[in-house]
C-alpha positions as CSV (number, residue, x, y, z in Angstrom):
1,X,18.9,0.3,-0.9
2,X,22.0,-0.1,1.1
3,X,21.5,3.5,2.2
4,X,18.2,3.1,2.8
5,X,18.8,-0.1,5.2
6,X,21.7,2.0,7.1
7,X,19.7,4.9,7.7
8,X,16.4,2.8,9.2
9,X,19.0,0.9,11.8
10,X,20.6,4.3,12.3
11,X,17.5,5.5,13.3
12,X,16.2,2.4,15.4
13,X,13.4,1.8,13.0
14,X,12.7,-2.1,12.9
15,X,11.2,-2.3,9.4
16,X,10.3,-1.1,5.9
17,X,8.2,-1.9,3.0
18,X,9.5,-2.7,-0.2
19,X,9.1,-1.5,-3.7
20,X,9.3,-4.2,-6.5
21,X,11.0,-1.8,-9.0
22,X,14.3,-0.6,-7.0
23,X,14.2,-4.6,-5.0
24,X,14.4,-5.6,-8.4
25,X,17.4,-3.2,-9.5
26,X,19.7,-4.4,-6.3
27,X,18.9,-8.2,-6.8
28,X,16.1,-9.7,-5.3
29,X,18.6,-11.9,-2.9
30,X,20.6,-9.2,-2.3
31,X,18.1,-7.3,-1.2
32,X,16.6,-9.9,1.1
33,X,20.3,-11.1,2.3
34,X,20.7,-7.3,3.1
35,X,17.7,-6.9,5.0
36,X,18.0,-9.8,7.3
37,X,21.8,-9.1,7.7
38,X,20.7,-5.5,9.2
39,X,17.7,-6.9,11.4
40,X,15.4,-5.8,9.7
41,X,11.7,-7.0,9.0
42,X,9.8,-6.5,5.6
43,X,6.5,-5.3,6.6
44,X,5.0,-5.4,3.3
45,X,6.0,-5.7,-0.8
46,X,3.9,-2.9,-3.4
47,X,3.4,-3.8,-5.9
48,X,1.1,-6.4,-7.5
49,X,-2.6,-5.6,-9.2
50,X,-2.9,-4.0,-12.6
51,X,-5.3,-6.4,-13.9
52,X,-6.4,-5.5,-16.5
53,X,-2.3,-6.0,-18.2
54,X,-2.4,-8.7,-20.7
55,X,0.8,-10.5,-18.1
56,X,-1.7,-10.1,-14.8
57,X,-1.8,-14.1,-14.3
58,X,2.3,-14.3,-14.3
59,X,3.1,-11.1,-12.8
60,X,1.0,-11.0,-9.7
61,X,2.7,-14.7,-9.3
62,X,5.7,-13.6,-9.5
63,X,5.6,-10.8,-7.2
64,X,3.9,-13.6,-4.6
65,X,6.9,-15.4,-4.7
66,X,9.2,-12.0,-4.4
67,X,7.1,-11.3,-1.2
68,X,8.3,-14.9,0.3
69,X,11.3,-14.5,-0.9
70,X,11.9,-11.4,1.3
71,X,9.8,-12.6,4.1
72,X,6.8,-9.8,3.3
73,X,3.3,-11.6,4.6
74,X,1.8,-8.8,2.7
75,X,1.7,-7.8,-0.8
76,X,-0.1,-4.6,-1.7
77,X,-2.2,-5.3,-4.8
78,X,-3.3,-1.8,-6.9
79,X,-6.2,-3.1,-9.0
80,X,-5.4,-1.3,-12.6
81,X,-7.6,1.0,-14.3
82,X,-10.3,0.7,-17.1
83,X,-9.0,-1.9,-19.9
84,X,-8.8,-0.4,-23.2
85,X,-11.6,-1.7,-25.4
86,X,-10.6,-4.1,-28.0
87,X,-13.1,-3.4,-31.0
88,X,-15.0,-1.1,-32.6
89,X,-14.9,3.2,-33.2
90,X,-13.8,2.6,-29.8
91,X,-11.1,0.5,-30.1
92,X,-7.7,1.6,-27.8
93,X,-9.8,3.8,-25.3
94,X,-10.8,3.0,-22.2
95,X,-13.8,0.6,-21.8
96,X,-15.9,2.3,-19.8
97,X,-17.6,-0.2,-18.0
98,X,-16.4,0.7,-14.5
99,X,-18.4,-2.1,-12.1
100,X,-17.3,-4.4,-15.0
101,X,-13.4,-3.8,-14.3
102,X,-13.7,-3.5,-10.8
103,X,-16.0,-7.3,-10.9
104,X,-12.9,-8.8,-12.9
105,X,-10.5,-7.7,-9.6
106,X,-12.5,-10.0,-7.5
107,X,-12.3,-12.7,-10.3
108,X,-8.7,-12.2,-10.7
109,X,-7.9,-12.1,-7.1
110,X,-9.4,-15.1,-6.5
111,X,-7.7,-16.8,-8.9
112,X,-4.3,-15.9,-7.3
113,X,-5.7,-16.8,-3.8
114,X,-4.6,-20.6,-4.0
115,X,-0.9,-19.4,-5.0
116,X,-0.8,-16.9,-2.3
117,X,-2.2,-19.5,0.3
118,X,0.8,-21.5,-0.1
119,X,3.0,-19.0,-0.4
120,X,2.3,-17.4,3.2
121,X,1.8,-14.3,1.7
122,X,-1.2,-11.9,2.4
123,X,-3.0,-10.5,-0.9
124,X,-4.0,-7.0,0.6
125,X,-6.4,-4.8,-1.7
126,X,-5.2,-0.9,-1.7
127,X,-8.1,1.7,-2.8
128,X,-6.8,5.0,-4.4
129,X,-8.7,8.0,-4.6
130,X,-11.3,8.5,-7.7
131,X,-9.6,10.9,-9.5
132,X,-7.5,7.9,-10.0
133,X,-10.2,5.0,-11.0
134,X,-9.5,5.6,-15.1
135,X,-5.9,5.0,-15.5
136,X,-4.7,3.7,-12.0
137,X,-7.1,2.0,-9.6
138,X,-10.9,1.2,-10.7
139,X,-11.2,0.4,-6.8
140,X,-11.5,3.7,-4.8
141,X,-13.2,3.2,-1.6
142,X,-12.5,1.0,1.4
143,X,-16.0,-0.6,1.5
144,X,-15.1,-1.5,-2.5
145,X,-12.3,-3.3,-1.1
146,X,-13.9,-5.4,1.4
147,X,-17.1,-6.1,-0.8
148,X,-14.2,-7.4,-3.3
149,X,-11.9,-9.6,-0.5
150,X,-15.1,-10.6,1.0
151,X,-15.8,-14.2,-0.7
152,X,-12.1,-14.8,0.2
153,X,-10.5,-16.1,3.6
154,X,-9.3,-13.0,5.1
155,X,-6.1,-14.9,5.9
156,X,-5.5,-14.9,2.5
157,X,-7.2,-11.6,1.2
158,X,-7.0,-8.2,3.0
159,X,-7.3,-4.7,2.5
160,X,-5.0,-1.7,2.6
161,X,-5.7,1.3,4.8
162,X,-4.2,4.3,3.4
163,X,-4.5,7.8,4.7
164,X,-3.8,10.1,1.6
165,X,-6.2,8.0,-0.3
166,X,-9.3,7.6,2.2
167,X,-8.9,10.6,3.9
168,X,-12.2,12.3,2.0
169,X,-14.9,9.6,2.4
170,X,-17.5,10.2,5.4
171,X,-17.5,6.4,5.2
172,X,-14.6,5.6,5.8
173,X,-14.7,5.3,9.9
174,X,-17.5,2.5,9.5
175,X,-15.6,0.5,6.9
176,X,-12.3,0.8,9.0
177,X,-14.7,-0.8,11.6
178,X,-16.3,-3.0,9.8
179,X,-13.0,-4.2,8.5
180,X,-11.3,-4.7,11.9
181,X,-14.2,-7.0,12.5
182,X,-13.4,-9.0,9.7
183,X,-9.9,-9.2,10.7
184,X,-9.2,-8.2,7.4
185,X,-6.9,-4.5,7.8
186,X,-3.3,-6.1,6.1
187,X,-1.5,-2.9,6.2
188,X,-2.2,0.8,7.2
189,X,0.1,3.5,5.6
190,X,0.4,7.3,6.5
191,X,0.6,10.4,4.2
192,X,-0.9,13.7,4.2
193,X,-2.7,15.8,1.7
194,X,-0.9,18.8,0.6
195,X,-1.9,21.1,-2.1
196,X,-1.5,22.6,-4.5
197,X,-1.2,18.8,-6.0
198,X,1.6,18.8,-8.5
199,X,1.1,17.8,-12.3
200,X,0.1,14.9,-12.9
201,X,-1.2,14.3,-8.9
202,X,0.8,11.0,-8.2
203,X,3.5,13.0,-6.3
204,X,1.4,15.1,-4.4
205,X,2.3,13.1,-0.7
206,X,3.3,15.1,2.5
207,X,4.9,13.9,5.2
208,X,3.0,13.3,8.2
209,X,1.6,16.6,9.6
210,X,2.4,18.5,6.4
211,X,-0.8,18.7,4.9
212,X,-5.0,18.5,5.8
213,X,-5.6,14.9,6.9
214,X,-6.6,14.2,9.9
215,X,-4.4,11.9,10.6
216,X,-5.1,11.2,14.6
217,X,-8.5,10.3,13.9
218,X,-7.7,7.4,11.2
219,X,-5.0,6.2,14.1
220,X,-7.2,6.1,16.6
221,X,-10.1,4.5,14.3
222,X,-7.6,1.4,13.0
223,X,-6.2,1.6,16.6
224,X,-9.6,0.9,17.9
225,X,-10.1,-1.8,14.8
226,X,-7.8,-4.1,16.6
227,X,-5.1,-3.9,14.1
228,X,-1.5,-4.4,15.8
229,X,0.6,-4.4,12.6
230,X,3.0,-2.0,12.0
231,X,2.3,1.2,10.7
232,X,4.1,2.4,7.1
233,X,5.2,5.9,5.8
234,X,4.3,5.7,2.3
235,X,5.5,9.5,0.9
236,X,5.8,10.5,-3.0
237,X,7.1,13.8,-3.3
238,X,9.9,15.5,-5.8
239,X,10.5,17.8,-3.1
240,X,11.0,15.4,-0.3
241,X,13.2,13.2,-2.9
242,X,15.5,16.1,-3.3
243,X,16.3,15.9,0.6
244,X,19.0,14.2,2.5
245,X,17.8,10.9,2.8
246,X,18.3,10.8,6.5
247,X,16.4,14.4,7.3
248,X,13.7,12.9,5.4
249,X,13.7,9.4,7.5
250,X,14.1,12.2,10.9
251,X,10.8,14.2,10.2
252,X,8.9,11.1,8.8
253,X,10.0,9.0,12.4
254,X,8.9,12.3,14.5
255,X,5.5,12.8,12.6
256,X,4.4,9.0,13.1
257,X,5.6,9.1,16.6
258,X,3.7,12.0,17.7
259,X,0.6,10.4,16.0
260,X,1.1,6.8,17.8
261,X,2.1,8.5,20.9
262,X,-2.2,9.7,21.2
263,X,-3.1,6.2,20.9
264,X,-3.8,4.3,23.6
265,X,-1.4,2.0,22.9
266,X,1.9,1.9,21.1
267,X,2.2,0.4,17.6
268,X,5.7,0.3,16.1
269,X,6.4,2.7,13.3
270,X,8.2,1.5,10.0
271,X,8.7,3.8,7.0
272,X,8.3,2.2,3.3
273,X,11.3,2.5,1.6
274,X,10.3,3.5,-2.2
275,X,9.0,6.5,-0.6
276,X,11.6,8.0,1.4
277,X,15.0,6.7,0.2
């Protein structure tokens, strides 16, 4: 963390998101004293979700009040996978009712709305892509997102643009629209598409300009959205881990600067910690 905080100042960047695991390991007020000390902001807090976990209610509270605590307006929720059914032959394996799990998110989330209300903090719905639904995310489309934050004040309930994860639905360009209309884009993260994905696909993230996405067009199209929030570098990689923190923090600044640079305007660029440090 303290590494991770020098090398963003070092490098003039003004903010990074935050991962509850390794905020957790340095001390929650540590980690927020350290933070402010440096001048930084925290643009957003991942993670909260997993729904179908028996502790949903109590966690998802308590990673609210983390995201005051550090003076995130946004936490990133990741919705869980299938639950495991209870009864039955089929007892310990996934239920397979997928528009059943992904109906209990919007139940849940609204249940958490009141807490996050007056707690200042932004719920912010993340879809991940399919080959994830089972285990990881039953929500895996943008317009699945906003159909779910819908019924909710978008002050309160957003959604989560993120390139690595969006990148191969023709849809996506009308719900980025559609969701700048509805004021409801909470946070927009970058990460290319590299192959061949890994084992086990979860650290399969490039650095921006590394891989197939393209990346310009989903700036421009949350550019022309309306959304002025920064913009985060959200990269899982065991090859980009093995690098000097700092040369990593270099090409990932470079990348999202020569993206934001097309735009028509300028939006600041902040890299999210978890996946760079």
């Amino acid at each position: 963390m303290e590494e991770m905080v020098a090398g963003c100042v070092a490098a003039g960047v003004r903010g990074v998101g935050l991962w509850r695991e390794e905020t957790a390991a340095y001390g929650l007020s540590r980690t927020a004293a350290l933070v402010r000390g440096a001048g930084l902001a925290v643009t957003s807090l991942c993670r909260g979700g997993f729904f179908a976990a028996d502790d949903w209610y109590d966690d998802n509270r308590r990673a609210i009040d983390e995201a005051a605590a550090l003076g995130a307006p946004v936490l990133v929720l990741v919705s869980g996978g299938l639950p495991a059914a209870g009864a039955g032959p089929s007892a310990g394996r996934p239920d397979r009712d997928l528009d059943g799990a992904r109906s209990w998110v919007g139940e849940a989330i609204g249940r958490l709305v009141p807490h996050a209300l007056d707690a200042g903090v932004r719920l912010a719905i993340e879809p991940l892509h399919p080959m994830f639904c089972a285990d990881r995310c039953v929500v895996s489309t943008l317009g699945q997102a906003l159909d779910l934050a819908e019924p909710y004040p978008a002050a309160a309930v957003g959604v989560v643009v993120d390139t690595y994860h969006l990148w191969w639905d023709d849809q996506v360009w009308a719900q980025i629209a559609r969701a700048g209309r509805a004021q409801r884009i909470a946070c927009f993260q970058l990460a290319d598409w590299i192959t061949p994905l890994p084992a086990g696909v979860l650290l399969g993230r490039g650095l921006p300009g590394t891989g197939c996405i393209a990346l310009d067009r989903f700036v421009a199209a949350v550019d022309a959205a309306g959304f002025t929030g920064p913009v985060e570098v959200e990269v899982f990689h065991e090859e980009v881990w093995a690098r000097p923190g700092a040369d990593v923090l270099a090409e990932a600044v470079a990348g999202c600067r020569a993206l934001l640079e097309s735009s028509a305007r300028h939006i600041d660029a902040v890299v999210g910690a978890a996946g760079t440090s």
